[in-house]
RODO-492886 format. One record per residue (C-alpha): residue in one letter; x negated, y, z. Coordinates in Angstrom, 2 decimals. Layout:
<nodes>
A, X, Y, Z
...
</nodes>
This chain:
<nodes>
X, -64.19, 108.97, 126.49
X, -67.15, 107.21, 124.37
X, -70.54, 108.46, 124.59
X, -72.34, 105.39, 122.55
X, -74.55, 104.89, 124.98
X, -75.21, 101.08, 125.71
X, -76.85, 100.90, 129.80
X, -76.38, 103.40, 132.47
X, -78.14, 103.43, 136.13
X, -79.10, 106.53, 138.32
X, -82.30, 106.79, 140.42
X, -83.87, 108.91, 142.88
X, -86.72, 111.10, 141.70
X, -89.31, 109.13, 143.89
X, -91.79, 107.75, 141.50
X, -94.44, 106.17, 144.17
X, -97.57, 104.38, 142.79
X, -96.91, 105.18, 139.04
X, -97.82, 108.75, 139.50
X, -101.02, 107.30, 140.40
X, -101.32, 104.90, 137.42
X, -100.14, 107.62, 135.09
X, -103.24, 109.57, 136.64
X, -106.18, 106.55, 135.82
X, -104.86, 106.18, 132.73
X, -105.02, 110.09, 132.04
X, -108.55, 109.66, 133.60
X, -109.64, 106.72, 131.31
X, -109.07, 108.81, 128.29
X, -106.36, 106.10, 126.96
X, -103.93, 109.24, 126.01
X, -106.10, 110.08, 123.42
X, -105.25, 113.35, 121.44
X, -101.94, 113.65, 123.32
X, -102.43, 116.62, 125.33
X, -99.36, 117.13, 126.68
X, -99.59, 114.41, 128.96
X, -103.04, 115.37, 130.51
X, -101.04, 119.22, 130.55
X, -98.23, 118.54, 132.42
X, -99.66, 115.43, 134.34
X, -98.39, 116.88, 137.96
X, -94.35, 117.46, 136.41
X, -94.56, 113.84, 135.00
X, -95.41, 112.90, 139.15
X, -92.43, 114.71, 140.07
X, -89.02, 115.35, 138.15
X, -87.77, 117.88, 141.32
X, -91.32, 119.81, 140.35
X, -89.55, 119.59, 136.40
X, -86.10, 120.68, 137.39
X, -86.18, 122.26, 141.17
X, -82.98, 121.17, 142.87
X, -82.66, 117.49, 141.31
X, -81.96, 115.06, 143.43
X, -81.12, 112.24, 141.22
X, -81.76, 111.16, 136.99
X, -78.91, 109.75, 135.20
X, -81.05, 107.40, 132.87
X, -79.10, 106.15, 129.85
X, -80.14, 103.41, 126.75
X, -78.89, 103.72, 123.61
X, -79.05, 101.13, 121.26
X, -81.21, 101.40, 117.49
X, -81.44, 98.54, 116.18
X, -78.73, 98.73, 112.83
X, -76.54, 95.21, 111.80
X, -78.57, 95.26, 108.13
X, -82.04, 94.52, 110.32
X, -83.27, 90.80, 109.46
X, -86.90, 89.93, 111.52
X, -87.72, 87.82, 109.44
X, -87.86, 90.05, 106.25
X, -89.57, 92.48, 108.50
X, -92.48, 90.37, 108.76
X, -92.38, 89.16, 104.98
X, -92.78, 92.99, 104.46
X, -95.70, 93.46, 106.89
X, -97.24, 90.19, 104.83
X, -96.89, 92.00, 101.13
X, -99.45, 94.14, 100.64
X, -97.37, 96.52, 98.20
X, -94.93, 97.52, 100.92
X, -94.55, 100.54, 102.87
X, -93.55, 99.46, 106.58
X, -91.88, 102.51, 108.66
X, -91.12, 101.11, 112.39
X, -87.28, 100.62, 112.15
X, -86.21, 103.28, 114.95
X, -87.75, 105.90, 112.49
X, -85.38, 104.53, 109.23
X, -82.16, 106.85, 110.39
X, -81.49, 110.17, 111.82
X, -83.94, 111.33, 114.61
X, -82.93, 110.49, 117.99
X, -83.66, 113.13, 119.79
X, -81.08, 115.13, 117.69
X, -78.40, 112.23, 118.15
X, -78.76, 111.16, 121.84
X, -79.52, 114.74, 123.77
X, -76.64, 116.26, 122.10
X, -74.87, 113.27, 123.79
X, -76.04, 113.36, 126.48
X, -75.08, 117.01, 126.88
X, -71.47, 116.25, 126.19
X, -71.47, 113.75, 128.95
X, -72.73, 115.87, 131.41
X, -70.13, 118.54, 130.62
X, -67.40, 115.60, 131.16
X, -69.36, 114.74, 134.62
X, -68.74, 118.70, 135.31
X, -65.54, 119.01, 134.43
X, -64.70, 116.15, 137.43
X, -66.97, 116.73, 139.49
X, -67.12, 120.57, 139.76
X, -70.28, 123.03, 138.75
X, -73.18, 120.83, 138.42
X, -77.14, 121.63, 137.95
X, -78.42, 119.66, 135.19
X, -80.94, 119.48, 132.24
X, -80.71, 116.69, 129.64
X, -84.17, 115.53, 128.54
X, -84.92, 112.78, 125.62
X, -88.75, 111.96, 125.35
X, -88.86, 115.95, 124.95
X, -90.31, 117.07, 128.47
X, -92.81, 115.76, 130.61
X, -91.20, 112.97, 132.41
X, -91.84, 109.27, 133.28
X, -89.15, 108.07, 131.44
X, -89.57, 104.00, 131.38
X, -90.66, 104.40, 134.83
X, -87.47, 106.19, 136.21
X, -85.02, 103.60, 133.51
X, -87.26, 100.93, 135.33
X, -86.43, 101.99, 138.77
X, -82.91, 102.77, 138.04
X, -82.18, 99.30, 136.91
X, -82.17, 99.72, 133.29
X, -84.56, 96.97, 132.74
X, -88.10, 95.89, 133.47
X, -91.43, 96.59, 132.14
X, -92.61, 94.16, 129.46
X, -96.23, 93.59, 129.08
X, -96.44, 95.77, 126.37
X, -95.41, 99.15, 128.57
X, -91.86, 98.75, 127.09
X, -88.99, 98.64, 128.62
X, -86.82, 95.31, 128.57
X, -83.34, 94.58, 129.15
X, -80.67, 90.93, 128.41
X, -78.86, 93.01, 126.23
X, -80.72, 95.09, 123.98
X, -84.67, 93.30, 124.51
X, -86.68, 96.96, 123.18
X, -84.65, 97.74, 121.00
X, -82.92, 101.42, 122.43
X, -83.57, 104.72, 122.93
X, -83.72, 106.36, 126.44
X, -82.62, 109.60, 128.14
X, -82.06, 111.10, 131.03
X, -79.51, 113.91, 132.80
X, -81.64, 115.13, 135.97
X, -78.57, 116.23, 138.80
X, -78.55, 118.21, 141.83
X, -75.61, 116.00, 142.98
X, -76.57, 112.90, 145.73
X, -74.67, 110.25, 143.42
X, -75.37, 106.20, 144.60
X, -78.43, 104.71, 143.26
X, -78.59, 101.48, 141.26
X, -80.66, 98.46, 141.98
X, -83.96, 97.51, 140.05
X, -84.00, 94.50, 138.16
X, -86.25, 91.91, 138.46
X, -89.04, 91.27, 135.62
X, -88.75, 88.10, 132.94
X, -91.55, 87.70, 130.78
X, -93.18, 84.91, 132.89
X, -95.93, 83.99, 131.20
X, -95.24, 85.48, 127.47
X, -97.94, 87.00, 126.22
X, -96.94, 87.32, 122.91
X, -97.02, 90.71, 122.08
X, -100.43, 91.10, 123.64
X, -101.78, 88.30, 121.47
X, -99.82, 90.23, 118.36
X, -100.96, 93.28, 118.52
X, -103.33, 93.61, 115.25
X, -105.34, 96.31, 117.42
X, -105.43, 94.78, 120.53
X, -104.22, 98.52, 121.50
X, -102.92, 95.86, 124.78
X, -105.90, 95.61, 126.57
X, -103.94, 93.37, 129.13
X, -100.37, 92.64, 130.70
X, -98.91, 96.26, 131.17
X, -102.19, 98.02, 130.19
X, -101.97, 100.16, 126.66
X, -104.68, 101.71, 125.00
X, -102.39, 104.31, 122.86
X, -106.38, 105.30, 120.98
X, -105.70, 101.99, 119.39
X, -101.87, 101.68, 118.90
X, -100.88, 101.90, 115.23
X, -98.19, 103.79, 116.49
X, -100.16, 106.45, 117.46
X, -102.57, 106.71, 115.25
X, -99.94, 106.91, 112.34
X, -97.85, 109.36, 114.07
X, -99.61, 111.45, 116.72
X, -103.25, 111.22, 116.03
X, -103.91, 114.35, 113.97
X, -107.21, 113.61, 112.76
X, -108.71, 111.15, 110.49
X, -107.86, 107.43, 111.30
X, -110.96, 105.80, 112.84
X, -112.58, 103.84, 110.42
X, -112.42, 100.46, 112.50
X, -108.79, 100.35, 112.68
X, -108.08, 101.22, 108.88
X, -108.28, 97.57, 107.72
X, -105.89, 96.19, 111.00
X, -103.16, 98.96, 110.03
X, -102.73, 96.84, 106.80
X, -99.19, 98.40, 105.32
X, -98.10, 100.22, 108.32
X, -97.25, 103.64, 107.12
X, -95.36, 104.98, 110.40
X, -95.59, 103.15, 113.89
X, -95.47, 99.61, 114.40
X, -93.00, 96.94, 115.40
X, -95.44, 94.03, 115.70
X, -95.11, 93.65, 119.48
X, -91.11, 93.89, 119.76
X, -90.73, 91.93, 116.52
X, -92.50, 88.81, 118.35
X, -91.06, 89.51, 121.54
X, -88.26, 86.55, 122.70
X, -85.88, 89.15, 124.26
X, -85.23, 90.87, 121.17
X, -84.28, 87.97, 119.14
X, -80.35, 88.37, 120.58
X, -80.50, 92.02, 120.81
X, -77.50, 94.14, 120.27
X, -76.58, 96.00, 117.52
X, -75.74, 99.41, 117.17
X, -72.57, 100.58, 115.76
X, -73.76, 104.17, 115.27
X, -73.91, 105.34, 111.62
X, -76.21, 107.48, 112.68
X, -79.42, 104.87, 113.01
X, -78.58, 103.55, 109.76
X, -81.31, 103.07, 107.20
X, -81.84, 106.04, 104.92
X, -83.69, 106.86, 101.53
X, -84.18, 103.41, 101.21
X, -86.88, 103.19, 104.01
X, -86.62, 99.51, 105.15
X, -87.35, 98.42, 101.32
X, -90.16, 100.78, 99.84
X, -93.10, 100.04, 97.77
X, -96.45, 102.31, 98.67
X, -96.26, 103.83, 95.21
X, -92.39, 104.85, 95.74
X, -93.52, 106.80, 98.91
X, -97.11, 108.02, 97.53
X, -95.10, 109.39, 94.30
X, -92.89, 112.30, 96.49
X, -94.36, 115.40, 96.46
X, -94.29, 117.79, 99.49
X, -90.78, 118.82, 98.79
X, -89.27, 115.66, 98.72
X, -91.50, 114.92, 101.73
X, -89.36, 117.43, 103.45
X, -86.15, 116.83, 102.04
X, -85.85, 113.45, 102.34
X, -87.08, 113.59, 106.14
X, -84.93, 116.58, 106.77
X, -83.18, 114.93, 110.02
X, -85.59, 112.54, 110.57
X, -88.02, 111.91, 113.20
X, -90.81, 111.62, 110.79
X, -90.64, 115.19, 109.11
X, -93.05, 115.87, 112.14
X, -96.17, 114.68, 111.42
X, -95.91, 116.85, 107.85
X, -97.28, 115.39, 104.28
X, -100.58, 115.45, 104.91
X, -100.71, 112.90, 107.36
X, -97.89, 110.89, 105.61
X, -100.42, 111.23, 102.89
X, -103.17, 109.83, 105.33
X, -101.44, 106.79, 106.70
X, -100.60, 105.64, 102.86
X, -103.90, 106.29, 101.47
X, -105.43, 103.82, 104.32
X, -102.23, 101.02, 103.57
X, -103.15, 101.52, 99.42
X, -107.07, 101.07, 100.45
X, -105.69, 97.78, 102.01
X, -103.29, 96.66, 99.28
X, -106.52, 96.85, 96.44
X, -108.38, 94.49, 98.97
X, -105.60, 91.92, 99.49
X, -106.75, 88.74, 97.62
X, -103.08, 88.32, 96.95
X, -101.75, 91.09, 95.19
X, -101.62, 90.60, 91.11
X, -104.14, 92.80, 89.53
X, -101.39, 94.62, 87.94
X, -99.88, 96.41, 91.27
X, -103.97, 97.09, 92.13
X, -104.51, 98.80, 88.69
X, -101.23, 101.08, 89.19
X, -102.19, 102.16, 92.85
X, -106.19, 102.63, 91.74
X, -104.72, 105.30, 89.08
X, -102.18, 106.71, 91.85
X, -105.11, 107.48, 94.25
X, -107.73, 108.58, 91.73
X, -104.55, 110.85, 90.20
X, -104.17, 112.34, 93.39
X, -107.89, 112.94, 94.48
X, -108.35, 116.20, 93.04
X, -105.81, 117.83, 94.46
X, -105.80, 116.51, 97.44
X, -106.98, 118.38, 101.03
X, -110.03, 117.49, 103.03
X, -108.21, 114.84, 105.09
X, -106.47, 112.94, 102.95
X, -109.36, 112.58, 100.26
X, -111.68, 111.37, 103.28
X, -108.82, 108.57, 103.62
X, -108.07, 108.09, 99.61
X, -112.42, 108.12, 98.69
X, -112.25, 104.93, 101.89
X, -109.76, 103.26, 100.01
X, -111.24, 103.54, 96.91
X, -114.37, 101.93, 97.83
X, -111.85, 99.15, 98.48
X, -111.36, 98.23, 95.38
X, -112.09, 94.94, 93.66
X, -114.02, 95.22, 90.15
X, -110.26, 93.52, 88.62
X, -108.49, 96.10, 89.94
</nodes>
């Protein structure tokens, strides 16, 4: 029986000192406008306080990264300045649809031969540590960027988790090999990596494009250059993922044309194609108006890029001042900044 999942390890629920990082970095603020994780701080600590009974997390990887995904043209996009970039797990169906109803399957099959089994299948939807626990299991170590790394795969898989009431053996951890790489700290256009291991998520692109619900502070407008949703800057550098494994699912496949978008393709859907060319997609979360945000702030780039041909700055001036009207309180605050981007040519 074939569950498509790529790495599997089990662990004990005994998280030691990362409870206590996980509580300084709460305390430094670093979390920023994700609430959830200050909320439910003491379940992270403790996945038998989550699910009472567990005594061990099945911790699973499944692989994203699709056979039509070149590097190389992923960083010629980031350098055109009339390109939408959408981080590449984000281009196919939404993961938490795809890899919990997985995982549920697989648990039913560990049921049927094992006998009635306690169990709740979790993919980054509950408040649990889950690189920590994949860590610990054996899954992989921590690269400097907070991410987990494996051989196989480098960053480029989902995770998820089945938490047991069954003792079943525990895997070994593996050891760490990044040496002395630092190249996704020295990538990062945000320095959101304030050292090795340390993440600042109030300065990720990743989170300010995706769970930051306010405006985008004004400092890191100009570093976000054509990153519309998240950011692959620091796994796209990274060594490990050069050989990384494909995925045979058709399910992470690109869709609507995501990987290959100009700004003024994506600026030109209304709301309603906004939701119906999400529908199944991770991104259909953060809603128009902050799709709307995130591309107002790349088009403010694109009309300062000294190398984009006066023609392409002309069409997305007119796109912008088109849509100002209309548009509501946060999204003019972000198309008004871009405007006062503009070069007289344009």
């Amino acid at each position: 029986m074939h569950f498509g999942f790529d790495g599997l390890r089990i662990t004990d629920t005994q998280l030691g000192l990362a409870s206590e990082r996980l509580q300084e970095w709460l305390a430094e603020g670093r979390h920023g406008h994700m609430e959830y994780m200050q909320r439910h701080a003491d379940l992270r600590s403790d996945p038998q306080l989550l699910v009472p009974g567990t005594v061990r997390v099945i911790c699973v990887t499944m692989n994203y990264l699709s056979p039509g995904i070149d590097f190389e043209r992923e960083w010629q996009r980031i350098a055109d300045p009339s390109q939408a970039v959408v981080s590449v797990y984000a281009r196919g169906r939404d993961y938490h649809k795809v890899l919990r109803n997985r995982l549920q399957e697989f648990a039913k099959a560990i049921e049927a031969h094992l006998g009635i089994l306690g169990y709740r299948v979790f993919t980054d939807s509950a408040p649990l540590m889950e690189v920590e626990l994949a860590r610990k299991a054996g899954l992989g170590w921590r690269g400097k960027h907070t991410l987990l790394l494996n051989r196989e795969s480098g960053s480029t898989f989902f995770l998820g988790e089945i938490l047991v009431d069954v003792p079943l053996p525990i895997d070994q951890e593996e050891e760490a090999h990044c040496g002395t790489c630092q190249a996704c700290i020295e990538i990062c256009p945000t320095q959101a990596i304030t050292a090795p291991y340390q993440l600042d998520a109030r300065k990720c692109i990743s989170y300010l494009t995706i769970e930051n619900p306010e405006a985008i502070p004004v400092e890191f407008r100009r570093a976000m250059g054509n990153r519309v949703y998240g950011c692959d800057d620091c796994q796209l550098i990274c060594p490990w993922n050069k050989f990384a494994k494909r995925t045979q699912l058709p399910d992470f496949a690109e869709r609507h044309g995501l990987g290959g978008a100009s700004l003024l393709q994506l600026w030109s859907w209304t709301a309603e194609e906004f939701e119906r060319r999400h529908e199944g997609s991770a991104i259909r979360r953060i809603g128009y108006s902050r799709w709307r945000r995130n591309l107002a702030v790349a088009m403010g780039n694109a009309l300062a890029a000294v190398d984009l041909q006066d023609a392409n700055k002309g069409l997305i001036l007119n796109a912008l001042l088109s849509a100002l009207p209309d548009a509501d309180p946060l999204v003019a605050e972000h198309i008004e900044w871009a405007l006062g981007l503009a070069t007289p040519s344009a």
